[in-house]
Every structure is written in structure tokens, then in C-alpha cells.
C-alpha positions in Angstrom: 52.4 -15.8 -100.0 49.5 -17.1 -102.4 46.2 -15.6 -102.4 43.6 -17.6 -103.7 43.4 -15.5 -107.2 47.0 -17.2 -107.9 46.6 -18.6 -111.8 48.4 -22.0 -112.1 49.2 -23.9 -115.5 50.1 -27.2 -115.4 51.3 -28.4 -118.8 53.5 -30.8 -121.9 54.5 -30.4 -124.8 55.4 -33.2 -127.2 58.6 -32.7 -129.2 59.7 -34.2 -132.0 61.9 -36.9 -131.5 65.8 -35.6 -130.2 64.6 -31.6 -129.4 63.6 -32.4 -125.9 66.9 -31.0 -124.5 66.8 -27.8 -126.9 63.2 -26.6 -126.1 64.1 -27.5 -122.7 67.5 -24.7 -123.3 64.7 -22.0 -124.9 62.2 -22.8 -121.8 64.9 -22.1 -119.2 66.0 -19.1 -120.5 66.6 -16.5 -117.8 63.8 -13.6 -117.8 63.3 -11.4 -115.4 61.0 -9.6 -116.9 58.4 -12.8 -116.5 58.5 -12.1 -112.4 57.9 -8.0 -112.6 54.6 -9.4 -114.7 53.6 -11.6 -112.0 55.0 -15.0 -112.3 55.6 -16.7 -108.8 57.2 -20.2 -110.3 58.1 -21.6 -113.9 59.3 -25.1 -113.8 60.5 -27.0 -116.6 61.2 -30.6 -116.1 61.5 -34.1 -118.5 60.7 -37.6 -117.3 62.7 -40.9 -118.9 59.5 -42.5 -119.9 58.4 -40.0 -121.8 61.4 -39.0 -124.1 59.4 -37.1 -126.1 57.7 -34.8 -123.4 58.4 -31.2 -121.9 56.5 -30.6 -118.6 55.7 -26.9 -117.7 54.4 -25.7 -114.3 53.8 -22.2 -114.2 51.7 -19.9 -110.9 51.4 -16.6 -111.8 49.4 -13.6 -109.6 46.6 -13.6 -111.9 45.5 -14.9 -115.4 46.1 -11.7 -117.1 49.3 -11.1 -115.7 49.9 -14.9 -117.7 47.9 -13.5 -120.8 50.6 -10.0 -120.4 53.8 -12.2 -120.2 52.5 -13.6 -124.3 52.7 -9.9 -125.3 56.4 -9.8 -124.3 59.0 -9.9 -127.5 61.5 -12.1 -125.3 58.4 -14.8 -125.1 57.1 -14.0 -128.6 60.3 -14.5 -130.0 60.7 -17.9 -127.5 57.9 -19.7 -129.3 58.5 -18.8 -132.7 61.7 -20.4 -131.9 60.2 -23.5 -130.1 57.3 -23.8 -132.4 59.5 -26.4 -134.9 60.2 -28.0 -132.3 56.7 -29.5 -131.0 55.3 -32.3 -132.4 51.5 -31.2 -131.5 50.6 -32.6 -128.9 50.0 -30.6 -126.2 48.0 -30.5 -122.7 47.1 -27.6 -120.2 45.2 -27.2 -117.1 44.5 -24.3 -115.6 43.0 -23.4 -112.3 43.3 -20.8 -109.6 44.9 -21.8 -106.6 42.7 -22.8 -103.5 45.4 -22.9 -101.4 48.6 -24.8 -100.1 49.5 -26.5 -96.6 52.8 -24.9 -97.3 51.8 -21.2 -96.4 49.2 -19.1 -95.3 
């Protein structure tokens, strides 16, 4: 169930050209640890027309339990990785959830 003090992400990341499919493998990387901080869903996903593009979704119970999972070595360690990877260009929006016609 989502409360209305659910944190959402919504997200890409621009690659350099033929790394799409490996920061697509560091983003998918199992983590258990992410849910016993608070994240509800983490999506990673690609379109064709936009080669170059990583799309993140992310809900999590709150913002700081998002601004926790950065503390974590497993994540650390996943953008220090993923960092070469990016081409710079990057967009986020964040919002708290209002609600869903999916669930109370």
C-alpha cells in the first residue's frame, strides 16, 4: 500500500554510445538490501529510439530512506562503476506520491 509520503524518481541517464546494455547489467543488480531501506519499485528499462538512454523509475517510503540507500557500499561502489559509463546528460523528477487508482 502507498501512503501519500511515498518518494518517487523518475529518471535517464545518457550513456556513451555501446554501454547501454552494461549500465543496464550494474543497474539490475540484485539488492536486497535497497527494500529493507525502503524501496517499493526500481525499474530499469531502454527504448529503441533512444539508443543512448537508461530510464530509472524508483518509489521509495520516504526521501531519506532514498538519500540512506546512497550511503550503502553495494550503491557506492555501483556508481563509481557506472560513472564511465554516462555521457552527462541526465534528468530527474521527483515528487511524493498523491496517490494511485491501483490501491488504496
Amino acid at each position: 500500500m502507498l501512503s501519500g509520503m511515498t518518494f518517487a524518481n523518475i529518471g535517464s541517464l545518457g550513456v556513451r554510445s555501446g554501454n547501454r546494455e552494461k549500465l543496464v547489467e550494474i543497474l539490475t543488480r540484485r539488492s536486497p538490501l535497497l527494500a529493507e531501506l525502503g524501496c517499493l519499485l526500481y525499474e530499469v528499462g531502454t527504448n529503441e529510439e533512444s539508443p543512448d538512454t537508461v530510464f530509472v523509475a524508483e518509489l521509495w517510503t520516504s526521501a531519506e530512506a532514498h538519500q540512506a540507500s546512497l550511503q550503502l557500499d553495494s550503491v557506492r561502489a555501483a556508481i563509481a562503476e557506472a560513472m564511465p559509463l554516462l555521457s552527462g546528460e541526465m534528468s530527474s523528477q521527483r515528487f511524493t506520491v498523491a496517490g494511485s487508482p491501483l490501491h488504496d
